[in-house]
C-alpha positions as CSV (number, residue, x, y, z in Angstrom):
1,X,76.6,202.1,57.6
2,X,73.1,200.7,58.5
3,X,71.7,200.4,62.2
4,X,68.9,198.7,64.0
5,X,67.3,198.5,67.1
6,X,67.2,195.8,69.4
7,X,65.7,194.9,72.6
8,X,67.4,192.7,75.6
9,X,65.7,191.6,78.9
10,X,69.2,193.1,80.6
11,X,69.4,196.7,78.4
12,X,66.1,197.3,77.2
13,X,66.0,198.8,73.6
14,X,69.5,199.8,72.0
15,X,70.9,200.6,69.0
16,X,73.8,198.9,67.1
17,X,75.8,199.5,63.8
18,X,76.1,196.5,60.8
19,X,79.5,195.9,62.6
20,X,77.7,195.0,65.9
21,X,79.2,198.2,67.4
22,X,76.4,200.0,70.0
23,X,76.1,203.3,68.8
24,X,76.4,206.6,71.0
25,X,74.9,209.6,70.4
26,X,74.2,213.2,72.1
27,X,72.3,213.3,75.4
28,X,69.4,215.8,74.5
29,X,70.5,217.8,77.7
30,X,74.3,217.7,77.8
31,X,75.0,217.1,74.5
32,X,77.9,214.5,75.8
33,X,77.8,211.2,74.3
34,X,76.1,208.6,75.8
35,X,74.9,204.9,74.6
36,X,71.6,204.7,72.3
37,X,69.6,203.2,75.4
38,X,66.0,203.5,75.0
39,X,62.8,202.6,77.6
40,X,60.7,202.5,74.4
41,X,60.9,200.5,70.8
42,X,60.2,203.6,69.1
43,X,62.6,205.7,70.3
44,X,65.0,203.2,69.5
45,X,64.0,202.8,65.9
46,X,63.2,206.2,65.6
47,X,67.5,206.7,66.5
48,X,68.3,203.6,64.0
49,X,66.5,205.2,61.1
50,X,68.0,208.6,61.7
51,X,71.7,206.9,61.8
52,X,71.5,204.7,59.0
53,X,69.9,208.4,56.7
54,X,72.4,210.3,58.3
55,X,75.2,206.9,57.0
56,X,73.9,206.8,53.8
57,X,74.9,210.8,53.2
58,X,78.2,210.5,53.8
């Protein structure tokens, strides 16, 4: 499964799957799930690439 990042004037930077699906992923503090949302595009890319690697090992 590939992912990419995507910016909207509502969300700011997220992250979706191929399907269209937002992905979800650990809070850093919790460790609950919570939506990719990101203040910055690089964060947000930064989670897509790391997604899609972690996709393509499986």
């Amino acid at each position: 499964m590939r992912y990419e990042a995507r910016h909207s004037a509502t969300r700011g930077w997220y992250v979706v799957s191929d399907e269209g699906h937002l992905a979800h992923v650990p809070d850093p503090d919790t460790y609950h799930l919570r939506a990719a949302l990101f203040e910055r595009r690089e964060d947000a890319e930064r989670c897509a690439a790391e997604l899609s690697r972690l996709g393509q090992l499986s």
